[in-house]
C-alpha positions as CSV (number, residue, x, y, z in Angstrom):
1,X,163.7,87.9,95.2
2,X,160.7,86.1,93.7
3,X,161.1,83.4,91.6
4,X,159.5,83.3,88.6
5,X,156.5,80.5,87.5
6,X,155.1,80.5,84.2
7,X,151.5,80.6,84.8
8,X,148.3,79.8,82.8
9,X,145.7,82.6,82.5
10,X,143.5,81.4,85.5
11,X,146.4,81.0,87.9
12,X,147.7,84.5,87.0
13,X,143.9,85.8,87.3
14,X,143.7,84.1,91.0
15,X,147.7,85.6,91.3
16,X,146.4,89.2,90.1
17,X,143.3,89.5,92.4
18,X,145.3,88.0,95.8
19,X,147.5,91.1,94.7
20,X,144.9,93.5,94.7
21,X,143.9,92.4,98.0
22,X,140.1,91.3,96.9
23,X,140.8,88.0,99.1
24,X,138.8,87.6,102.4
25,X,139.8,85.6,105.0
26,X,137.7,82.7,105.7
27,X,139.0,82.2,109.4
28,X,135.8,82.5,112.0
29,X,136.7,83.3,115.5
30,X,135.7,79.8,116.4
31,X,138.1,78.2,114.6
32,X,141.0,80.6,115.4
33,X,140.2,79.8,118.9
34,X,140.4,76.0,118.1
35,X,143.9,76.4,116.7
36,X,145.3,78.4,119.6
37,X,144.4,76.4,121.8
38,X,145.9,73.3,119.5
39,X,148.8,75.0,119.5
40,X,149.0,76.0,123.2
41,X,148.4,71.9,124.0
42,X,151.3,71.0,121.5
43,X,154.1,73.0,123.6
44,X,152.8,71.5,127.0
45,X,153.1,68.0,126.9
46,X,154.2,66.7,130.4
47,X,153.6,62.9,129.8
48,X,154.6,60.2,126.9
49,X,152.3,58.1,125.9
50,X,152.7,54.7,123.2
51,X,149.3,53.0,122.1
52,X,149.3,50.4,119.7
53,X,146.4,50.8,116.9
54,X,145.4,48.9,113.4
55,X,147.1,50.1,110.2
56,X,144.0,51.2,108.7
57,X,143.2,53.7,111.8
58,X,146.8,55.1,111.8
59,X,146.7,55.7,107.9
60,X,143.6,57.2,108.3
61,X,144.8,59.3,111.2
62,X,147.8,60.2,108.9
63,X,145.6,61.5,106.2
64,X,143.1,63.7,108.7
65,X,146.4,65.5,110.2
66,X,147.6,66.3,106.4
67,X,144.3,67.9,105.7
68,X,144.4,69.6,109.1
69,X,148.0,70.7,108.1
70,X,148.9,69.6,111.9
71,X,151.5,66.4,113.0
72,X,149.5,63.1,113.3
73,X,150.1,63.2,117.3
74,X,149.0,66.5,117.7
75,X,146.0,65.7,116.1
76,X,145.5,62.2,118.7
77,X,146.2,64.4,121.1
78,X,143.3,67.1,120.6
79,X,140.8,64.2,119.9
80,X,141.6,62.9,123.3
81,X,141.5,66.4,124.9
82,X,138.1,66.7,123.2
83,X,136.8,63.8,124.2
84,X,137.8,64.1,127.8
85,X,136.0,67.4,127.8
86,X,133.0,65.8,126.3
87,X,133.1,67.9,122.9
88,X,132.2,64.8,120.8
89,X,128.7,64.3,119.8
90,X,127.7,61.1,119.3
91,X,126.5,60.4,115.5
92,X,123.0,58.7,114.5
């Protein structure tokens, strides 16, 4: 059973069109690649691992995994990985 909101016009407009199916998904190949393989590297963890860091980089680490919707140490982990595999690029 759904429960029921009490919406404002624009929120029932976006409501109404997701219902209608007129949304496209954004998702690129890419990036669906990116988070299978993210998730993959999060079930095959062989090793444990503490590192100490400043507050400020570990808050700031806390926020990036929120917006990537993924746990802070997966999101350590995969920039490790990456760098190991030389996928940074080093900014000017």
């Amino acid at each position: 059973m759904r429960k029921k909101y009490k919406l404002d016009s624009e929120e029932q407009e976006i409501l109404d069109s997701f219902e209608k199916e007129e949304w496209i998904s954004v998702l690129t190949p890419g990036r669906k690649v990116e988070i299978e393989e993210t998730a993959r590297n999060t079930f095959k963890k062989t090793k444990r691992v503490n590192i100490r860091m400043s507050e400020r980089d570990f808050e700031r680490i806390q926020i990036k995994a929120l917006e990537e919707n993924i746990p802070y140490q997966t999101l350590i982990g995969s920039v490790i990985h990456k760098y190991l595999d030389g996928r940074f690029e080093e900014r000017s």
